[in-house]
N, C-alpha and C positions, 0 to 999 in steps of 0.2 A: 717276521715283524722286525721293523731295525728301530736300532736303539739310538733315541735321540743324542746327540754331541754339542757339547757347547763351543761357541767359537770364543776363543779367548783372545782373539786378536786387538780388539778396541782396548779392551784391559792393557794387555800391553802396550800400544801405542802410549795409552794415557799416564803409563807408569813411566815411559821414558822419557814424554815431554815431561812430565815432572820434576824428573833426575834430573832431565837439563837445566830446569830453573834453578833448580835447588845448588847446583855445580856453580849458575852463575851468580848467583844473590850472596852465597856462602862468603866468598870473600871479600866484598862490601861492608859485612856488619862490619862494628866497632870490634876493637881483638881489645882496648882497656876502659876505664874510664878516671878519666886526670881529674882529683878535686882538687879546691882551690883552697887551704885550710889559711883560716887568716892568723897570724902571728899575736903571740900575746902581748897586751899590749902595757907601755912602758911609762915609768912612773909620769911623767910630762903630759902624759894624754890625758885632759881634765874633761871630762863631758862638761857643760854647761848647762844644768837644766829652763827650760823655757820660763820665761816668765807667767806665764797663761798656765801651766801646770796645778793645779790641785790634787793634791795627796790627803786623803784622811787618814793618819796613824792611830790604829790601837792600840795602847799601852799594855804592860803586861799588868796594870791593877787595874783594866777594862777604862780606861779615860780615854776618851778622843781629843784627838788635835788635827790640826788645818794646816799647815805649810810651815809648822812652828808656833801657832794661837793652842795656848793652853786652854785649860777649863772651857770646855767645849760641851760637858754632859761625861754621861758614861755608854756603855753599850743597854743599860736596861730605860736609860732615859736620854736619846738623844735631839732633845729640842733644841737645846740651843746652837747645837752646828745645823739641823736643820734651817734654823732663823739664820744663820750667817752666811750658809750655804745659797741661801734665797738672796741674802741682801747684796754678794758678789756676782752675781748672774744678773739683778736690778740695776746694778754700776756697769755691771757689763753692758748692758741694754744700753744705757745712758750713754755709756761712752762712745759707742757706736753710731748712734744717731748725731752727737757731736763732730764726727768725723769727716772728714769729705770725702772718703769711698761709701758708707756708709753700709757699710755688706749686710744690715739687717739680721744676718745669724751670728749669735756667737760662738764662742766654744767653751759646752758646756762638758765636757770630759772628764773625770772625776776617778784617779786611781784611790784604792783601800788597800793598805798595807796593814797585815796584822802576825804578830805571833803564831808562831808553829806550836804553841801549846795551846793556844786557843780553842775553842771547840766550834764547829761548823757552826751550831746554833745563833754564839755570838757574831761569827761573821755575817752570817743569814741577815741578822737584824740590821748591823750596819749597812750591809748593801740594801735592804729595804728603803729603811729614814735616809740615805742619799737619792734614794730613786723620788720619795716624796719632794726632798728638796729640787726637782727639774733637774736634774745632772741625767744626762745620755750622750754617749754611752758609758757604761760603768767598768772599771777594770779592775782584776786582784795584781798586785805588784809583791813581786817576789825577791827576793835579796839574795838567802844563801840558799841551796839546794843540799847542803851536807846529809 
């Protein structure tokens, strides 16, 4: 009786075109990769912020404010930025149709800047009563990262 033998020849072949690929791809990749870090930047550089911009600031004794508009409410009773929040989105509307592009949508964008001591809760609720006021989308705006 004889004993079966495997032929191993396909293996091999398969192994060497491999090697050959792999010989020729190998010195193609990338050997670094260059970032582009941007330079910090210097006292002259003044951002301008957009006029369209709306910022709800929490205070650290929970008051809100609007772009510098005090007395706003608090974080446990935020009506009346909700009312003012409605009443510049109405103006927004208006103005728009006033206009002669008349683009029909505004921009109703709405960052929330609050304290790092604040607790999520009170945030929660601000992003809430903005979202009732028609502001989408909603963003948290962040300052210092220490």
């Amino acid at each position: 009786m004889t004993k079966p033998v495997i032929n191993v020849t396909p293996l091999i072949d398969v192994l060497l075109v491999l090697l050959i690929i792999f010989m020729v791809v190998t010195p193609t990749k990338p050997s670094a990769f260059k970032a582009k870090v941007p330079s910090e930047p210097t006292s002259d550089d003044r951002v301008i912020p957009d006029a369209q911009t709306l910022v709800v600031v929490v205070g650290n004794d929970a008051g809100l404010r609007l772009n510098g508009e005090t007395s706003l409410g608090t974080v446990d009773d935020p009506a009346k930025m909700i009312e003012r929040l409605k009443a510049v989105f109405s103006q927004r509307e208006a103005n728009s149709e006033l206009s002669p592009a008349g683009e029909g949508s505004i921009q109703r964008s709405v960052f929330v800047k609050a304290p790092s001591t604040l607790n999520y809760g009170s945030v929660a609720r601000v992003v809430d009563a903005v979202k009732q006021s028609g502001a989408d989308p909603i963003a948290l705006q962040i300052d210092d990262l220490d």
